[in-house]
N, C-alpha and C positions, 0 to 999 in steps of 0.2 A: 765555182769550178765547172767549166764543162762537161758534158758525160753524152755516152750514146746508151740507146734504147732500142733493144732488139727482141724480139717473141722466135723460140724454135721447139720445135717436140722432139723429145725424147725420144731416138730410136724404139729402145726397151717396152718403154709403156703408152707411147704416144701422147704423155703426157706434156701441156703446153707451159713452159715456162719463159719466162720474161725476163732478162738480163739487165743492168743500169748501170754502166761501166764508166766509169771516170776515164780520162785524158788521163791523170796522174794518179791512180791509185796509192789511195795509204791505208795500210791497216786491212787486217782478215775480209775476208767478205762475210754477208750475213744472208742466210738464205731468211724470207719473213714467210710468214701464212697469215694471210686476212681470215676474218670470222667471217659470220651469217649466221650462227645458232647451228651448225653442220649443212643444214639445208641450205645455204643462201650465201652472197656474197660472191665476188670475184676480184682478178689481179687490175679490173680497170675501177674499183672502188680506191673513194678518198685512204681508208684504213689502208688498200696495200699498193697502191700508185704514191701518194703524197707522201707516204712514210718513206719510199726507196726513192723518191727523188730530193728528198732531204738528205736522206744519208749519203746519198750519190753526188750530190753536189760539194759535200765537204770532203768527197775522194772517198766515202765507202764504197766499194763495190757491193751491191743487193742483189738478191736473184727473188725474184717470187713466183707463186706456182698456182696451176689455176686446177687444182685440185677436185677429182669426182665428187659428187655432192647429195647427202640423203635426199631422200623425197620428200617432199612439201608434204606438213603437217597442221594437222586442224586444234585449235586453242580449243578445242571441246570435245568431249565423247571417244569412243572408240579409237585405240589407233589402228591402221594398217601396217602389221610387223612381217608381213609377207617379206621373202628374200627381193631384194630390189641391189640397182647394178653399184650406187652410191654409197651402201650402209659398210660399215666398220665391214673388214682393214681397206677398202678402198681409197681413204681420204690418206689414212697412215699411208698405202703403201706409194701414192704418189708422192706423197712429202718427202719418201725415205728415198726412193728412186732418183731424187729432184736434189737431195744433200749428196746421194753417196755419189752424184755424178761432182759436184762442186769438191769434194774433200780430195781425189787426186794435186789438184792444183794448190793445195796447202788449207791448213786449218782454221776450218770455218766458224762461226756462230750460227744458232739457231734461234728460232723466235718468232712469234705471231703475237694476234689481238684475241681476244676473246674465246671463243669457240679454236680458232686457230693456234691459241696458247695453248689448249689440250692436246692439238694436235701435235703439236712442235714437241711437248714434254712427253707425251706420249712415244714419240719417233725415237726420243731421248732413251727412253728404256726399253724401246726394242733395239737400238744400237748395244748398249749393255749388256743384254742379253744374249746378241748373238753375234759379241764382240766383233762390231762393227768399229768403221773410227767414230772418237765421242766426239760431239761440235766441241769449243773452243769454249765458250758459255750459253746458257740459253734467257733469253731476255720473254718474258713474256707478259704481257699486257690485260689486265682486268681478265684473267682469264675463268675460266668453271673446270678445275680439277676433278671433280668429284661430280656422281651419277645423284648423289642426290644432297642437295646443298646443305649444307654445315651450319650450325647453331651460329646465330652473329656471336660476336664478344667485343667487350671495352666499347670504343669507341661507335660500335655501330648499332650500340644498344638505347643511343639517343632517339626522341622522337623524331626525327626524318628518316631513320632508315625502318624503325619497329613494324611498323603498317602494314608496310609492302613484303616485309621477307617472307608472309607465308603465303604470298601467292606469286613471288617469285621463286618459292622452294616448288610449286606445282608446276610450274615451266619449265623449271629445268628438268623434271622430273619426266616430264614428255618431249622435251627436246632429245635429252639423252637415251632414253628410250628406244625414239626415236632412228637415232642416228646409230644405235649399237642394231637393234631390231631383234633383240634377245633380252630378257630378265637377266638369264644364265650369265651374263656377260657386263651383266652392271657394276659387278664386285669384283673385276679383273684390272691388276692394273696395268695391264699393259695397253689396256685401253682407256678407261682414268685414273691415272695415276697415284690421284689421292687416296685409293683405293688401297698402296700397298703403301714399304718404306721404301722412300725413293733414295735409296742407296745410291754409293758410287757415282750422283748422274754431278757435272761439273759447276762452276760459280754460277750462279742464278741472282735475275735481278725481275720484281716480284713489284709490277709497279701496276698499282692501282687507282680507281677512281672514289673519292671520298663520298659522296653521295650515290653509291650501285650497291645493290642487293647482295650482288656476287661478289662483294669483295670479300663475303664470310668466306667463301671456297680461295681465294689467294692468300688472305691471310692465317688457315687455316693451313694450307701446301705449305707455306713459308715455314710454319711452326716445322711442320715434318718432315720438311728438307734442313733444317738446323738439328732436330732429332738425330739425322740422319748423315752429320756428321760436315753436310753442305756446305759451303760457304753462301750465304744467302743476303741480299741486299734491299730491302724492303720500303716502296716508296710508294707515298699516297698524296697525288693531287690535288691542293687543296679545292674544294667548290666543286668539280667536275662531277660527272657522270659517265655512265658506261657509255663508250662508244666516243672518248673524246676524240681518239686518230683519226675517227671521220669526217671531224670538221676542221679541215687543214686551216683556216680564217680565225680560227679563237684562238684563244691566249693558253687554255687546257691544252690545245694540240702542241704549242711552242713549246710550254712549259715542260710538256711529257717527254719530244723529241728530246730537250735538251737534257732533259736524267738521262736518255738511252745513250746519248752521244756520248757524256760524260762517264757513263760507265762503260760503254763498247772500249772506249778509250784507256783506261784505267785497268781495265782489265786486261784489252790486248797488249800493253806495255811490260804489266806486270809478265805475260805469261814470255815476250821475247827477252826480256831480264832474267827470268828463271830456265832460261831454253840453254 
């Protein structure tokens, strides 16, 4: 299907975002958030161009957002947690400005990749909080819930992933850091989520890659969004790795589109049936 591809900024925030508007729109639109670790990435990377033009081709409407960004950090030694223009609630509050502009025109989804997954879930329960409208569902991709990564369990306690988790729990330990620029602020979850019970927030789909570190932190959210009463949809790519939505050319990146499709679908169905 056809689609157009437009970039405009937000009055409010001057924040830039990117539209991918189908000829024939079918179905909610989905605002996405690409990752980068908070520091890094944008809306002309594979993760958040090649995912909204997938979806847009099959008639979603996507919006994505080229959201403020922490400062570059050093894989060693000291960090700088100086106030900087990027750090927590910047990233939040461009997301939040970039949905609550999409939610007039009817009920939307939300969702990102990685880093951007925290961001989207995060946006999720400041909408909650300060009953805002809720997205429609939120789809979120190998993401890092939590400031400091979660014990593996089952299946990731095999030798390919045992190795690497304790010096992927260091990374993220200074990514997040990082990106909040406060300790005080690592145990909130309005900034990681995994942090509180994520009450109230709506159908979640919690898809991960089989071979990443951080799938202990998705599949750890997952648990406490079912705690939490969620309806939660829990899916692991066989063979991949973190970062598969960036390589539009593999079969991880098909394979993943095609759970989001199927569940954007399934879900938005279900919700105009029960409307």
């Amino acid at each position: 299907m056809r689609f157009v591809v437009h970039n405009r900024q937000l009055t409010e925030s001057r924040t830039t975002i990117r539209d991918y508007v189908p000829e024939q729109p079918r179905g909610s639109a989905l605002l996405w958030v690409h990752g980068g670790g908070f520091a890094g990435g944008s809306i002309d990377m594979a993760e958040s161009d090649a995912v909204a033009r997938q979806l847009a081709a099959g008639g979603r409407p996507v919006r994505t957002v080229e959201y403020r960004l922490a400062p570059p950090w050093p894989e060693h030694g000291p960090l700088n947690l100086n106030p900087a223009p990027g750090r927590y609630p910047a990233a939040q509050d461009d997301v939040t400005t970039a949905f609550l502009d999409v939610a007039p025109h009817g009920a939307a989804f939300l969702g990102g990749a990685s880093a951007g997954a925290c961001i989207a879930a995060s946006v999720a329960v400041r909408l909650r909080e300060e009953g805002g409208p809720p997205p429609l569902g939120l789809v979120l991709a190998y993401g890092v819930f939590h400031a400091r990564l979660p014990m593996p369990t089952g299946a990731e306690d095999d030798p390919p992933m045992s190795p690497t988790h304790a010096r992927a729990g260091e990374w993220v330990e200074r990514m997040t850091l990082n990106y909040a620029g406060s300790r005080g602020l690592l145990a909130d979850p309005k900034v990681f989520p995994g942090a509180g019970a994520p009450t109230g927030l709506p159908d979640t789909l919690i898809l991960d890659a089989e071979r990443d570190s951080l799938r202990a932190s998705g599949q750890r959210f997952a648990e406490q969004l079912r705690e939490s009463g969620v309806c939660v949809t829990e899916t692991v790519v066989p063979g991949s790795s973190h970062g598969f939505l960036n390589d539009p050319v593999s079969g991880d990146f098909e394979q993943g589109m095609l759970e989001i499709t199927r569940w954007l679908e399934r879900v938005g169905a279900g919700n105009r049936h029960g409307a």
